[in-house]
FISE-721100 format. One line per field, with one value per residue (C-alpha): residue in three letters; x, y, z. Coordinates in nm, 2 decimals. Layout:
residues N
residuo = ALA,...
c1 = X,...
c2 = Y,...
c3 = Z,...
end
This chain:
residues 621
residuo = UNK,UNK,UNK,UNK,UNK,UNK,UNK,UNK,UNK,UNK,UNK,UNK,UNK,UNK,UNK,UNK,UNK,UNK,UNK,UNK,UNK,UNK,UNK,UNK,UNK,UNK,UNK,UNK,UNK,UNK,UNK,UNK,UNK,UNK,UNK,UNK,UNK,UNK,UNK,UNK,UNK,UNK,UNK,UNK,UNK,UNK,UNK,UNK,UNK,UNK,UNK,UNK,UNK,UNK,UNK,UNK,UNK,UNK,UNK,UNK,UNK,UNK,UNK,UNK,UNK,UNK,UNK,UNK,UNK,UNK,UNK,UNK,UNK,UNK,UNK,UNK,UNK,UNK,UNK,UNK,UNK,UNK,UNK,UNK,UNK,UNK,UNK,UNK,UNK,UNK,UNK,UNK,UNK,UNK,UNK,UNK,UNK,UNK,UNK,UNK,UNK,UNK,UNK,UNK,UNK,UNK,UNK,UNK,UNK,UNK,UNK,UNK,UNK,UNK,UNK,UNK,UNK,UNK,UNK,UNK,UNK,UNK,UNK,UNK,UNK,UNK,UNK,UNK,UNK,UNK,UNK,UNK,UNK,UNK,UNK,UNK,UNK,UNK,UNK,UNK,UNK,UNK,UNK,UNK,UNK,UNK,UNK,UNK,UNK,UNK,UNK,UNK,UNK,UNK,UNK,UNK,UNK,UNK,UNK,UNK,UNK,UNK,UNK,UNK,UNK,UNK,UNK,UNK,UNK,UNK,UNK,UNK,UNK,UNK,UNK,UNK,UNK,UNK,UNK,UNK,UNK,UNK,UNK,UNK,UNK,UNK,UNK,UNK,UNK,UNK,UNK,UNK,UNK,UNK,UNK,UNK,UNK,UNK,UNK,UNK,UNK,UNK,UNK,UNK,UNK,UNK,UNK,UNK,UNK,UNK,UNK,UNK,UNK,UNK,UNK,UNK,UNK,UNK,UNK,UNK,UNK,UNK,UNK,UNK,UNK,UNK,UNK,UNK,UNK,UNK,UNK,UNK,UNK,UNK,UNK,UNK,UNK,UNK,UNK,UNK,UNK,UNK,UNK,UNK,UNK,UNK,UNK,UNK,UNK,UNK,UNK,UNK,UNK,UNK,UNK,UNK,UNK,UNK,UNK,UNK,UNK,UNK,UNK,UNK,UNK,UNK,UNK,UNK,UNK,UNK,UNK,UNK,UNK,UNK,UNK,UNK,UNK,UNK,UNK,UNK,UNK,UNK,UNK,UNK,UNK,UNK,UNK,UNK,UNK,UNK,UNK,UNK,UNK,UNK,UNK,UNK,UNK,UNK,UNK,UNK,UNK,UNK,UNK,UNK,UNK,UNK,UNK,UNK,UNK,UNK,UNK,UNK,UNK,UNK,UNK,UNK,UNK,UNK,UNK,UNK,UNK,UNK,UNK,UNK,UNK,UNK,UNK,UNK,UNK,UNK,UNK,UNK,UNK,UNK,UNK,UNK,UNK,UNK,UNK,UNK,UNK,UNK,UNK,UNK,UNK,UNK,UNK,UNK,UNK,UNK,UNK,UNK,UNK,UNK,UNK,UNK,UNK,UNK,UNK,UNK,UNK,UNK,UNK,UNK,UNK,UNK,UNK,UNK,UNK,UNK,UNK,UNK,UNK,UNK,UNK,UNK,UNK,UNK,UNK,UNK,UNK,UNK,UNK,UNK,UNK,UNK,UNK,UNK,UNK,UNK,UNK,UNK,UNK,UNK,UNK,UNK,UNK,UNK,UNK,UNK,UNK,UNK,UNK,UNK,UNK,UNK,UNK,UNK,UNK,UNK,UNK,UNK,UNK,UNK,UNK,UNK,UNK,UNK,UNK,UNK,UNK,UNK,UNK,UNK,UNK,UNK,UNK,UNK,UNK,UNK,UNK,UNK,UNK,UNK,UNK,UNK,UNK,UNK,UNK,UNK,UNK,UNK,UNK,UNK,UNK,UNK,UNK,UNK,UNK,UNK,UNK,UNK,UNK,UNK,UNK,UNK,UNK,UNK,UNK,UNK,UNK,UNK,UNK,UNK,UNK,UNK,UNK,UNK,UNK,UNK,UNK,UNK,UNK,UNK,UNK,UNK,UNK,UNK,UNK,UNK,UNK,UNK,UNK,UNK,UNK,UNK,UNK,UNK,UNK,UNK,UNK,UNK,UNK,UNK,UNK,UNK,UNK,UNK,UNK,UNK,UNK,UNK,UNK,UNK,UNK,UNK,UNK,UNK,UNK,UNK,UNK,UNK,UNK,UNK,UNK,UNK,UNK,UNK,UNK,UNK,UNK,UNK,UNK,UNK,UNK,UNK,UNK,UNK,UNK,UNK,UNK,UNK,UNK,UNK,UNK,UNK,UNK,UNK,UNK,UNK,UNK,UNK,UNK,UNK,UNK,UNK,UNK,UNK,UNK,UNK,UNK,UNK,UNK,UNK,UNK,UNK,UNK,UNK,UNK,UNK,UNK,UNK,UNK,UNK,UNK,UNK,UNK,UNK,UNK,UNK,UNK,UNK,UNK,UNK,UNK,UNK,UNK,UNK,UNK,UNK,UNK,UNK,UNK,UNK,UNK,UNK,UNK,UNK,UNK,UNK,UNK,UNK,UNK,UNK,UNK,UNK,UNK,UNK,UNK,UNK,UNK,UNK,UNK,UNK,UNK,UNK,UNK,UNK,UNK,UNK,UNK,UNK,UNK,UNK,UNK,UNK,UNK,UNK,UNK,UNK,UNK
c1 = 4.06,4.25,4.51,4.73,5.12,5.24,5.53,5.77,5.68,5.66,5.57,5.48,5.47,5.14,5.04,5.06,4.73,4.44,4.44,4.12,3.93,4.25,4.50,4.85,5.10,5.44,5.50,5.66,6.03,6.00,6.07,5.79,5.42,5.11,4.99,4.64,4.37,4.42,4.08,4.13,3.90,3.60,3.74,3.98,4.32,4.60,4.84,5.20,5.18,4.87,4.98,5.24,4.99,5.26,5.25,4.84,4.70,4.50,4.33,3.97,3.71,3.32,3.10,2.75,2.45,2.08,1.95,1.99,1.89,2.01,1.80,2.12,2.08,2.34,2.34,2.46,2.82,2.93,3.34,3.40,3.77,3.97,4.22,4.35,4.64,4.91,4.87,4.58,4.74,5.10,4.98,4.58,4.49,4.09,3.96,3.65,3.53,3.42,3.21,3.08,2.94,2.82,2.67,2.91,3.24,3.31,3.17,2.88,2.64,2.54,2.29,2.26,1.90,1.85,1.86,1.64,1.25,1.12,0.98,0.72,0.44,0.12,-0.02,-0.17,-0.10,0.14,0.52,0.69,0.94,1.24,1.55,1.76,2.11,2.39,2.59,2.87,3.21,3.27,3.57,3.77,3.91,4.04,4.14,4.09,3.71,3.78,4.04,3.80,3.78,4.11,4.33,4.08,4.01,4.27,4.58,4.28,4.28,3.99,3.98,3.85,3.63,3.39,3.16,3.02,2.64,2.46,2.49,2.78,3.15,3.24,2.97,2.67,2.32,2.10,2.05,1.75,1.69,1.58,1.50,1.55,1.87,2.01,1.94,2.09,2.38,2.58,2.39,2.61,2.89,2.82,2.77,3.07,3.27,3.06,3.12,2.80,2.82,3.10,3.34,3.54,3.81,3.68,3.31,3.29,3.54,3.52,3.82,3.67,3.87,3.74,3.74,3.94,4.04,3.73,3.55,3.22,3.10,3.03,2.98,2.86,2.88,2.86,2.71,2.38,2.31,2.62,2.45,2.09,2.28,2.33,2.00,1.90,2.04,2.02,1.64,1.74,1.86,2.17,2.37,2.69,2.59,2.61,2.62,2.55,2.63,2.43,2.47,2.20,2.04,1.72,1.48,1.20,1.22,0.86,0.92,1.28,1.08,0.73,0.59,0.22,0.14,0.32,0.59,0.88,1.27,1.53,1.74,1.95,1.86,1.55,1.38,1.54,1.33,1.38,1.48,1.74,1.91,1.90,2.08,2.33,2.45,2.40,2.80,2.81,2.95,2.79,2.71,2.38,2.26,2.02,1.86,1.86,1.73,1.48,1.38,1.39,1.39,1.21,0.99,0.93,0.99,0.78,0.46,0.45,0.65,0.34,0.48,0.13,-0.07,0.24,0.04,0.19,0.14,0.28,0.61,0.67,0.60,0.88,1.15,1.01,1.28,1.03,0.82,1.05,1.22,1.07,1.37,1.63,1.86,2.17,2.23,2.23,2.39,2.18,2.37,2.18,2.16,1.84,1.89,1.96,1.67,1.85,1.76,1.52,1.58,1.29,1.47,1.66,1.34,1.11,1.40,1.50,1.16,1.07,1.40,1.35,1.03,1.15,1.42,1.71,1.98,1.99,2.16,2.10,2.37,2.24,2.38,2.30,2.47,2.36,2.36,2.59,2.85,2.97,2.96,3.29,3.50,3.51,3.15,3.18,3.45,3.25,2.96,3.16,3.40,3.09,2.87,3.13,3.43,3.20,3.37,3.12,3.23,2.88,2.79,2.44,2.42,2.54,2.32,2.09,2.04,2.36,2.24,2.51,2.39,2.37,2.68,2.90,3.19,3.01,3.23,3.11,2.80,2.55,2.40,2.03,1.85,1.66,1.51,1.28,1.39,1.24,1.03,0.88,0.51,0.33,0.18,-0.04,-0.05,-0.29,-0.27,-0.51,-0.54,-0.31,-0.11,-0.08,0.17,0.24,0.00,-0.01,0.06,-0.03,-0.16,-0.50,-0.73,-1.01,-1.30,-1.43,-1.09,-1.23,-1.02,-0.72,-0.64,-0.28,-0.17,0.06,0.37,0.68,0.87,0.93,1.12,1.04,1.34,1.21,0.83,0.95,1.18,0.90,0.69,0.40,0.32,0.00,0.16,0.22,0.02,0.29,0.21,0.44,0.49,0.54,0.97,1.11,1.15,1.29,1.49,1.24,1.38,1.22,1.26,1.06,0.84,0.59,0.28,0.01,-0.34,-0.49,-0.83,-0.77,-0.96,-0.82,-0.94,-0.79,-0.86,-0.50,-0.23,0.08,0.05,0.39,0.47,0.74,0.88,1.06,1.28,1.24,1.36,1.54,1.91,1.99,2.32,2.31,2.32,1.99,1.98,1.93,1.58,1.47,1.30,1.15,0.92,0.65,0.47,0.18,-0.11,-0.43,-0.56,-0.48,-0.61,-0.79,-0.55,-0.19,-0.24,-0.57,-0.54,-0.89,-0.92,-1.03,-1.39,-1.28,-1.38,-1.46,-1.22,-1.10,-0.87,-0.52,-0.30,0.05,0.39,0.66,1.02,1.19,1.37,1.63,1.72,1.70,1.55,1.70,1.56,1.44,1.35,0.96,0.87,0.69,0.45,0.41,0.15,0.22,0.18,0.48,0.81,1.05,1.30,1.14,0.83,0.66,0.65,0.28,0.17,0.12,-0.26,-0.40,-0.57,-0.53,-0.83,-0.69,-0.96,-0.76,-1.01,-0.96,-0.58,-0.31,0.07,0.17,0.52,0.74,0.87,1.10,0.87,0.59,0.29,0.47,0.77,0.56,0.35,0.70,0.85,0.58,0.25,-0.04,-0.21,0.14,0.06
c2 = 3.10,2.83,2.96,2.73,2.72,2.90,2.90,3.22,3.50,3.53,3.79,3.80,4.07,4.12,4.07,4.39,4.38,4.56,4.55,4.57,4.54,4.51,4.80,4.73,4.79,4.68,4.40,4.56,4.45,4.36,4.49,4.27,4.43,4.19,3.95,4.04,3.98,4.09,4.14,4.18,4.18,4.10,3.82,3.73,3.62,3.37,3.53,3.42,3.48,3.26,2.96,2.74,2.47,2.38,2.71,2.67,2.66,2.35,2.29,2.09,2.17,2.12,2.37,2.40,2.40,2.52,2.15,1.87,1.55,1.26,1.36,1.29,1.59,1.85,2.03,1.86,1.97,1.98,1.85,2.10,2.17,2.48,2.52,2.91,3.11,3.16,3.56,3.49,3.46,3.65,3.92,3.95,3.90,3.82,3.67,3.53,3.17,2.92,2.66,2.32,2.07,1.72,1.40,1.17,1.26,1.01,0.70,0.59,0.27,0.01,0.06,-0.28,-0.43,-0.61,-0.36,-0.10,-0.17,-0.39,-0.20,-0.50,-0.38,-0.33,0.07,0.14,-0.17,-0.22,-0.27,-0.58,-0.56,-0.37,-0.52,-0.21,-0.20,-0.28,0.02,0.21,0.11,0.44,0.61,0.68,1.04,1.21,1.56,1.65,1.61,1.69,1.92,2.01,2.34,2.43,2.44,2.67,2.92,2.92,3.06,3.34,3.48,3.24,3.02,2.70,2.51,2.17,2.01,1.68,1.65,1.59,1.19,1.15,1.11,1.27,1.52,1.48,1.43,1.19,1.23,1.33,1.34,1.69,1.76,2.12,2.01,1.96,2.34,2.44,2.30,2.51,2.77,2.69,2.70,3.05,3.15,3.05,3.23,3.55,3.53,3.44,3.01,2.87,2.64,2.33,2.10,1.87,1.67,1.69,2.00,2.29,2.49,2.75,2.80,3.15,3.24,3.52,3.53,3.57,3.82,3.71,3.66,3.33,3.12,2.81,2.53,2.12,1.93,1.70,1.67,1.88,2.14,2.10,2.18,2.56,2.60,2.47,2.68,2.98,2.94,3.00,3.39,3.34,3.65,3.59,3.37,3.57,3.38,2.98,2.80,2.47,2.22,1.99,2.07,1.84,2.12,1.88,1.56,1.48,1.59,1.36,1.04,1.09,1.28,1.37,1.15,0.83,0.67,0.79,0.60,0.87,0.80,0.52,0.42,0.19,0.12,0.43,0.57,0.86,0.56,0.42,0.76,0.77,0.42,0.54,0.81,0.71,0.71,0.94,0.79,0.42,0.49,0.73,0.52,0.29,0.56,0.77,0.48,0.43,0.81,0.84,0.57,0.29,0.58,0.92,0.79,0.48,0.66,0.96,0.89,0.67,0.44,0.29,0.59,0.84,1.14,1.45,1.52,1.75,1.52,1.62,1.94,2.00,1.84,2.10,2.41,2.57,2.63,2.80,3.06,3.34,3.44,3.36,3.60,3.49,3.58,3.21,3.11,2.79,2.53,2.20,1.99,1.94,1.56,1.54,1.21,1.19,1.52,1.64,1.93,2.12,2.09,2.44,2.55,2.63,2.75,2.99,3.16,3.16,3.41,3.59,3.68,3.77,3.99,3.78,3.83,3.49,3.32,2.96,2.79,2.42,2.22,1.93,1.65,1.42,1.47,1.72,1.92,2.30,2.63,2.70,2.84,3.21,3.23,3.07,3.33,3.66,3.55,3.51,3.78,4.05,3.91,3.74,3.97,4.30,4.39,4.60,4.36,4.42,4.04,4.16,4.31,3.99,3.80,3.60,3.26,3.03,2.71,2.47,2.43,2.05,1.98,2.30,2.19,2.24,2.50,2.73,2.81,3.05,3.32,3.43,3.71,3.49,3.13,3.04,3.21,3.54,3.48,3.10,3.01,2.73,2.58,2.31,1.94,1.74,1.31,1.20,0.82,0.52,0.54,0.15,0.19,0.56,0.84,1.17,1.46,1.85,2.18,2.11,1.92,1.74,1.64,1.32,1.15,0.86,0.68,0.43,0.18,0.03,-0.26,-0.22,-0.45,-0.27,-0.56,-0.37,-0.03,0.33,0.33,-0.02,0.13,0.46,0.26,0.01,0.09,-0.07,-0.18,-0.27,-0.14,0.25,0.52,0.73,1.05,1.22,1.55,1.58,1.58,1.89,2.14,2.44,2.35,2.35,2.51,2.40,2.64,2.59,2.35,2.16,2.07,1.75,1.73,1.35,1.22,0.82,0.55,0.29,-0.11,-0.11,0.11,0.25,0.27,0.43,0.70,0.80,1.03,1.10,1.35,1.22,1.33,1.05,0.86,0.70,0.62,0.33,0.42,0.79,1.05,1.13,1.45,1.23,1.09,1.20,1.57,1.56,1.37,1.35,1.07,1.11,0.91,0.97,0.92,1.28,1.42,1.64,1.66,1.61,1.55,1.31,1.06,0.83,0.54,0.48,0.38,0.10,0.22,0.61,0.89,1.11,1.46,1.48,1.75,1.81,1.96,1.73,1.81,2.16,2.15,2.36,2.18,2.24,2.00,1.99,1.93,1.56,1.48,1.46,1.52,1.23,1.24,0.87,0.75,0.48,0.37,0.16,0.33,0.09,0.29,0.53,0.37,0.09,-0.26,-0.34,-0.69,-0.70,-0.63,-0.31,-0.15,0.28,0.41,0.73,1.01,1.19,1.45,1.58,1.47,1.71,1.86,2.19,2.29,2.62,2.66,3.02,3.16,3.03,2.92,3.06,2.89,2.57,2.65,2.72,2.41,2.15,2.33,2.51,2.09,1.94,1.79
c3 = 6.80,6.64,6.37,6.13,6.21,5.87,5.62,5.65,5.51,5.10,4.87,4.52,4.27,4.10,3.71,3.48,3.42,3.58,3.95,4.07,4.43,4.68,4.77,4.70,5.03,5.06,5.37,5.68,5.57,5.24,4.96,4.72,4.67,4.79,4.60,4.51,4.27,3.90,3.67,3.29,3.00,3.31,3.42,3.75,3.61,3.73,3.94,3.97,4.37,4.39,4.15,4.33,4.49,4.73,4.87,4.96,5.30,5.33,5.67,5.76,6.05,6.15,6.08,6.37,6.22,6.33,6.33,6.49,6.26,6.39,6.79,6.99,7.13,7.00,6.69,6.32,6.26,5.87,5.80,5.55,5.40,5.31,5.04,5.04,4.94,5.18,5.15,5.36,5.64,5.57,5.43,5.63,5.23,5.22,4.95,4.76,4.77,4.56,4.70,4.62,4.85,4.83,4.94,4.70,4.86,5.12,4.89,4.77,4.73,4.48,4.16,4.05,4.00,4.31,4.52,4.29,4.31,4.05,3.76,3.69,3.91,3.76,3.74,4.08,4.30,4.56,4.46,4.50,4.80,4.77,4.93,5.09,4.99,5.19,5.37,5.22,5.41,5.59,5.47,5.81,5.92,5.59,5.59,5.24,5.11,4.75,4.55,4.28,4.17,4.32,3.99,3.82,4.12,4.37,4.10,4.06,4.43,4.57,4.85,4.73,5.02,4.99,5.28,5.34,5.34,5.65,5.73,5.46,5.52,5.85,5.88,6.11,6.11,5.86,5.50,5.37,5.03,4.98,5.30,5.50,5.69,5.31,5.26,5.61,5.61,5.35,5.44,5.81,5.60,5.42,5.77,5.92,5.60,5.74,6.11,6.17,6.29,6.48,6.33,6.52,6.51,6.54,6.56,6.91,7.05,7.18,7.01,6.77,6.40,6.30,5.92,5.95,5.57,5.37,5.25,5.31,4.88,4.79,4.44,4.46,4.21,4.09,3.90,3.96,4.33,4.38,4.17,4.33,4.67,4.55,4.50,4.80,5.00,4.81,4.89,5.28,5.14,5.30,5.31,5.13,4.89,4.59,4.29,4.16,3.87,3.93,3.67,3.57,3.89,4.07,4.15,4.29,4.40,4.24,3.90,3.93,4.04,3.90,3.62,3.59,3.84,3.70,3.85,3.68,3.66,3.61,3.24,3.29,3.66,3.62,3.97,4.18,4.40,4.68,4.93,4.67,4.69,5.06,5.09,4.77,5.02,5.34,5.40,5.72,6.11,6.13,6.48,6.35,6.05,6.27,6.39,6.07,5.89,6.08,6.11,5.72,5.48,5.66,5.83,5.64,5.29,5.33,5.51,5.22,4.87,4.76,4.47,4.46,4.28,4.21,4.38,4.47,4.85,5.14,5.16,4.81,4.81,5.07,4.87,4.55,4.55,4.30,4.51,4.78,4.59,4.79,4.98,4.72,4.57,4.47,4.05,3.94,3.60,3.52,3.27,3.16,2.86,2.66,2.63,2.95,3.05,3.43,3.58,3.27,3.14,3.31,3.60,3.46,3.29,3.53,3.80,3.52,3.42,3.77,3.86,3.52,3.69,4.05,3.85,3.98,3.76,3.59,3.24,3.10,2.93,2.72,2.54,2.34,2.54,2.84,3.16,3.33,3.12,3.27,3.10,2.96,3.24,3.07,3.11,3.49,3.55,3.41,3.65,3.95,3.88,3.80,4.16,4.38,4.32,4.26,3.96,3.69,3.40,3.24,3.24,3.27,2.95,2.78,2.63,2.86,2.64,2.52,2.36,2.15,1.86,1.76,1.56,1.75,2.01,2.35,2.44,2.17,2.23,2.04,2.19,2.17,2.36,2.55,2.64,2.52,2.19,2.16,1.77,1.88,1.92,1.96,1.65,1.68,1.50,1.45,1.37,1.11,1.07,1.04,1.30,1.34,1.08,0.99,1.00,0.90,1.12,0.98,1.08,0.97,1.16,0.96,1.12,1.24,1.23,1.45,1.71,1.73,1.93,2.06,2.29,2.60,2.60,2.83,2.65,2.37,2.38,2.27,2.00,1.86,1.83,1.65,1.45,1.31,0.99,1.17,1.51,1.73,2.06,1.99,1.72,1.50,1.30,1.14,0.87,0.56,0.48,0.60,0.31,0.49,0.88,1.18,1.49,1.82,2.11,2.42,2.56,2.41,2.47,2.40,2.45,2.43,2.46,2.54,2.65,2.90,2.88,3.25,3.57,3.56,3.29,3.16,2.91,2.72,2.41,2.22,1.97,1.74,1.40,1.14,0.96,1.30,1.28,1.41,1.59,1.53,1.84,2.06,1.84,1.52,1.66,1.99,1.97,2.33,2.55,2.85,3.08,3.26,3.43,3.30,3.66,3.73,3.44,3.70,4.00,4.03,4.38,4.40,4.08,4.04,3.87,3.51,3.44,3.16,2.82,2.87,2.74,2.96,2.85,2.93,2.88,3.03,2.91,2.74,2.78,2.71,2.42,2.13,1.85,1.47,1.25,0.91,0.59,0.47,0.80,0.94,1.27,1.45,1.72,1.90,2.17,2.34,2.74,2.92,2.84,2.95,3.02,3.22,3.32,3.55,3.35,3.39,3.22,2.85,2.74,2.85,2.57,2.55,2.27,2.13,2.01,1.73,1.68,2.06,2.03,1.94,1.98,2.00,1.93,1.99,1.66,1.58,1.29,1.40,1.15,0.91,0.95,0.98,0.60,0.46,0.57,0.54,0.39,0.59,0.62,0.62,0.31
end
């Protein structure tokens, strides 16, 4: 087995502190103790031995999976690299790793329009054609993939590692966009840190590096598709992998590129599709992109993502981690940001209820921000320490909720007992008439409150219709002013009866806090919001089309959400149907007929109804 030629021999004395998990020995001629970990206050600390970068061991190698996804024959190999302290190898030190691996290391692609699919397509027809983008320039041999994470965990007794994603940078095999291979590969890697895979190097060697040095306990972590990685392939069980921190995670690929059965555009990133992720990270050896473009994007993706009728099938369902959870176990510390409108915020949600439920230990930390944004390395460090290190630092018994509040620095977050918080219910709104210009919005529902009609035009966007004090293309509702603060703390939901002059349309709503601020942060004006096609208002997976003219009932969850809304402000609720930020851009015209008496909102409010009658009066008059 392939060892590094080392520096001589050094020794280090260790921190005052606690010394926890390692025995202290003197070297065989020296007069120097080992360097070893050092835990205080629950949490691994920076020790002197550890700290001198120059004195790391750096070294790279390939990683055999259990797949083989580019067909040639032989099974993928990963490039991953290894940043450790030198006591691993002069004084048979093993030690903890943190982990984070990635598609975006080794480059990645264009996002400009062209190369997107073009959002004006009518609702249910065929899309324009999408021009694919040209291929990343592959980055030659490089021995170092990243040197994130090292500063912050390496000084603390951790070996740092990060591995290319199967068909990116130097690692084999195709992408595949939330496929299994994505899943298997760090689960190679974890292991290969337990003895259990075989690691090369080089892509196509025979000489074996062993991992030697490690103890075996894994964290993973990143951000985005570096954070939906971790949860991949802690839904393998993996033995090792003890602990993630994914940040702003994608937990299904459906719910990140449709919602409710509409075609859905990610926050920011109009005309993305599955296949526009495939060529944005398609960066791997240009030898195997033919082949996996042909396998993938010009095959599997074209035959099953349907971006005619947005219908949830078989090829989605194997890119949804949420519903592949039964063998996971690693203690996961979710972090995500409630105006996050990239990778929504449900993302965390539902991946967070769903492990409360198995009895996985699991925290959320949100914030109030966009998209990405870690916990505050304390917290990271207390969740490692406690189920990577093994050391009883009673993170468990901490609180399980940490949301920053809306005007707090987002390092400072408060702590509740649980997410959703513990006291909210949903309390249900009703819009009377008027919402052509602005109509009311209350607790009590009055009967016979008619219908309301609105006219399609994608032209115009969401913040201009909640900003107008009258429009024909969106209905508004909204409270009374806020006499008491509202706190929101869940995930709402909206029940609309509505009427379609066309055989397929958008249907979009919006909560919003009013009076909108032109200019002020998301928090000012945005409280959540949903999408959905009323052509699965029976069946996400099998979507019919709309008999012109007859209602149908829809009902589907907005966006999870915490946020406080102070005093003097009303709550809005706002129908529309094209969102153009988020939406297809069908033509102007389609008529949506809203039945208010069958049409309503229900928030999670802290306090309840009676929070609600304080604040705005049991009929919101």
């Amino acid at each position: 087995m392939l060892r590094h030629a080392l520096s001589p021999v050094r020794a280090f004395m260790p921190s005052a502190a606690l010394v926890v998990g390692f025995t202290l020995a003197p070297l065989a001629g020296a007069q120097d103790e080992r360097s070893v970990q050092v835990f205080k206050d629950g949490q691994a600390q920076i020790v002197e031995g550890f700290n001198d970068p120059e004195m790391w061991i750096h070294e790279q190698l390939w990683v055999e999976t259990e797949f083989d996804s580019d067909d040639d024959g032989k099974l993928d190999r990963m490039h991953v690299d290894v940043t450790r302290p030198l006591q691993t190898d002069i004084e048979d030190l093993k030690v903890p790793v943190i982990y984070e691996t990635s598609p975006y290391y080794a480059g990645t692609g264009t996002t400009v329009p062209e190369y997107m699919w073009n959002p004006r397509q009518e609702v249910g027809d065929f899309p324009p054609f999408r021009e694919n983008a040209p291929e990343i320039a592959f980055r030659g041999p490089h021995e170092t993939i990243s040197t994130s994470h090292e500063r912050d965990w390496v000084p603390r007794g951790f070996a740092v590692i990060h591995s290319e994603s199967p068909g990116t940078g130097m690692s084999d095999g195709c992408p595949s966009a939330g496929g299994k291979n994505e899943a298997l590969a760090p689960k190679a890697v974890v292991d290969w840190l337990n003895g259990r895979a075989k690691g090369f190097a080089t892509p196509d060697g025979n000489e074996e590096i062993e991992c030697y040095w490690s103890t075996g306990k894994v964290g993973m972590t990143g951000t985005s598709y570096n954070g939906t990685l971790p949860i991949a392939c802690a839904t393998t069980g993996v033995d090792g992998l003890e602990a993630i921190i994914p940040v702003a995670p994608l937990t299904s690929y459906y719910h990140y590129y449709r919602q409710n059965g509409l075609i859905h555009h990610p926050g920011g990133y109009i005309g993305e599709d599955i296949d526009v992720i495939y060529d944005f990270i398609h960066s791997g050896p240009p030898e195997k992109r033919e082949h996996c473009n042909e396998k993938y994007r010009d095959g599997l993706f074209m035959e099953n993502f349907d971006r005619v009728n947005g219908d949830y099938n078989d090829f989605w369902l194997g890119r949804n981690y949420r519903e592949q959870l039964g063998e996971y176990k690693a203690a996961t510390l979710m972090a995500h940001a409630f105006n996050d409108w990239n990778v929504l915020p449900e993302h965390s949600v539902f991946v967070y209820e769903a492990l409360k439920q198995k009895g996985i230990p699991v925290q959320a930390y949100f914030h109030q921000g966009g998209h990405g944004g870690p916990p505050p390395l304390e917290m990271m460090n207390r969740w490692f320490t406690r189920y990577v290190c093994g050391i009883e630092n009673d993170v468990e018994k901490d609180p399980r909720s940490w949301v920053v509040r809306e005007d707090a620095n987002r390092l400072e977050p408060t702590p509740y007992a649980d997410y959703p918080h513990p006291e909210a219910k949903l309390v249900e709104l009703h819009p009377e008439g008027g919402g052509a210009g602005v109509g009311r919005l209350g607790t009590a529902a009055s009967d016979d409150r008619g219908t309301e009609s609105l006219t399609d035009n994608a032209s115009i966007s969401g913040d201009d219709l909640a900003a107008a004090e009258a429009s024909d293309h969106r209905l508004l509702y909204v409270t009374e002013e806020l006499r008491e603060p509202l706190h929101i703390s869940g995930t709402p939901t909206i029940k609309v009866r509505v009427a379609s002059s066309k055989p397929a349309t958008n249907l979009s709503i919006w909560i919003v806090s009013l009076p909108w601020k032109a200019g002020g942060s998301i928090n000012d004006n945005i409280v959540t919001r949903g999408w959905a096609d009323p052509q699965n208002h029976e069946s996400l997976r099998h979507g019919e089309p709309l008999e012109p003219g007859t209602f149908y009932d829809v009902e589907f969850q907005l966006q999870p959400d915490d946020q406080v809304i102070p005093v003097g402000r009303r709550i809005g609720l706002m129908v529309f149907a094209s969102d153009r930020d988020y939406t297809l851009w069908p033509e102007p015209g389609t008529e949506l007929t809203v039945d208010l008496e069958h049409t309503s909102v229900s928030l999670p409010i802290v306090g309840g109804a009676a929070a609600v009658q304080s604040s705005i009066g049991a009929s919101g008059e």
